[in-house]
C-alpha positions, 0 to 999 in steps of 0.5 A: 626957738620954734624949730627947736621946739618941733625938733625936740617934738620929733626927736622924742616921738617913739615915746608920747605917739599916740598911745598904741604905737610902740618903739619895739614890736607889739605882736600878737605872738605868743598864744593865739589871742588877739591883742586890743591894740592896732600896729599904727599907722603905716606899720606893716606886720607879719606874724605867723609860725610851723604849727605840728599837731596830733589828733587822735579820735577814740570814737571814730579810730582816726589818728591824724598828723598835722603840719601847718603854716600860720600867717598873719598880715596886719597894717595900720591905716586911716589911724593909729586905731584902725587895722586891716588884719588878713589871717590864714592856714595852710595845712599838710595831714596825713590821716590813718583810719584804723577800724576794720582794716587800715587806710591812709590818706595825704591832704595839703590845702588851705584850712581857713582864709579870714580877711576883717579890720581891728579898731580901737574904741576904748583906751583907759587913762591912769594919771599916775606919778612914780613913786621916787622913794618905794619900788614896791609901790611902782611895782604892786598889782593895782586894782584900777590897772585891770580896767581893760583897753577894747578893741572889737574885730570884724572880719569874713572866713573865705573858701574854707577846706570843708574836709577840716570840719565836722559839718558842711560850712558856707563857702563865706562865713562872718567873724566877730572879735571882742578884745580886752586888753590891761596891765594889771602890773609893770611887765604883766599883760592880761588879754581876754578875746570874746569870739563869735565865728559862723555866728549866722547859721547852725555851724556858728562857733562860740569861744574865748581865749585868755593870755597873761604875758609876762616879760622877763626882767631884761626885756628881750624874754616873755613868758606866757600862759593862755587857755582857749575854750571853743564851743559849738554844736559839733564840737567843744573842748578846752585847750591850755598853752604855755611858752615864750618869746624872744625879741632880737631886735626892735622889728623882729621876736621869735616864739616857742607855745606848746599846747594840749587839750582836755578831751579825747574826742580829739585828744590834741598836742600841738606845738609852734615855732612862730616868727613875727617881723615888721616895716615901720614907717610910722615915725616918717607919718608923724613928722609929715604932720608935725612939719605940715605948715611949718616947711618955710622954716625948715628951707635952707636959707639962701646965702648972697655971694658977691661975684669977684671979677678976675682982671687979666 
């Protein structure tokens, strides 16, 4: 009977682990948000995208094209709360200055390089039974459901490419992220993102981004809808994006965001095709621990044969 019974346990793990890891992928594509939850323990997880974007600057007459690469590495350790996140940018543009003449110029670099560590330190708890006889009653929008999950976020950017920025930058600067995540409604998620970049000298960066996620009926498609705001002393705008994900498989999701900004000082339209692919190996962690001390029962029971003698 107590082997049945850890069996059992084992067998439905995807399901009751812990609360944070998930069965299929839980990629922090689409948008740009950071979601509040950590991948689990021994989940390793990449995320990034071919970013295209055009600047174009009414005030000091520059046009720029931008190709860039987004990557993104996330892997859980110590705890189905903790990860350790490495995000980076590797950028190609082509710029036109078209004031008093033309020139042009061709540039490939790293924009920004951010290694840090997510952790989990709130996650609310609804004790709720379903509904048997109503659908709409499983399915209306709760109040209580808005109480977010938080997560904080510290990090440190690294050698970044200064020609991207308005001001000359320290070579090592700090990050700070506050992520709140709920579900305000079956298939309906709501992250906000408070975000501190730069925060200890005068080109420090202050901004938000919220992303209301919503997954279609048959559970492969998600849509989404995300505005981002960045405030600083050099620079200020507000960007709105919108698109969508595809899962093919429970490891892998393809995405689609377009994006524009509000402001001509860069105007700004940009557009991504991102990829997000994960290693689990988070259930073998689990049933190590399940097992732990109970390996006498799973040894396999030694059968005594009785020898045959052969008379010739």
């Amino acid at each position: 009977m107590r082997k049945i019974i850890i069996l059992l346990i084992i067998n439905t793990l995807p399901i009751i682990a812990r609360g944070q890891y998930t069965d299929i992928i839980n990629s922090n594509q689409p948008g740009n948000s950071q979601s509040a939850y950590a991948v689990g323990r021994k989940v390793l997880q990449f995320e990034g995208g071919l970013w295209f974007e055009q600047r174009n600057h009414k005030y000091t007459y520059t046009d720029m094209t931008l190709v860039r690469l987004n990557y993104s590495a996330r892997y859980g350790v110590l705890s189905d709360k903790f990860e350790a996140v490495l995000n980076g940018t590797l950028a190609y543009d082509h710029t036109h200055y078209h004031y008093l003449g033309s020139q042009r110029s061709n540039n490939i670099g790293f924009i920004n390089n951010t290694i840090g560590a997510k952790y989990l330190i709130y996650n609310p708890y609804f004790d709720e039974k379903p509904n048997l006889y109503s659908w709409k009653a499983n399915n209306k929008f709760q109040w209580k459901r808005l109480i977010p999950a938080i997560g904080v976020y510290a990090g440190m950017n690294f050698f970044p490419n200064k020609r991207f920025y308005y001001d000359n930058i320290p070579t090592l600067s700090p990050k700070a992220v506050v992520s709140l995540q709920s579900h305000p409604m079956p298939r309906v998620v709501l992250v906000a993102n408070l975000i501190a970049n730069r925060f200890l000298d005068s080109n420090r960066e202050l901004g938000y981004i919220a992303t209301l996620t919503h997954n279609i009926d048959n559970g492969r498609f998600s849509i989404f809808l995300e505005s981002e705001g960045i405030q600083s002393h050099y620079y200020s705008d507000h960007i709105l994006r919108l698109g969508g994900a595809y899962l093919f498989t429970k490891d892998i999701q393809v995405n689609v965001d377009l994006g524009a900004s509000w402001k001509d000082t860069p105007s700004r339209y940009m557009g991504l095709v991102g990829f997000s692919y994960r290693i689990d190996k988070h259930l073998d962690v689990i049933k190590k621990e399940i097992l732990k001390g109970n390996e006498e029962e799973f040894k396999p029971t030694k059968i005594k044969r009785k020898k045959k003698w052969l008379l010739f």
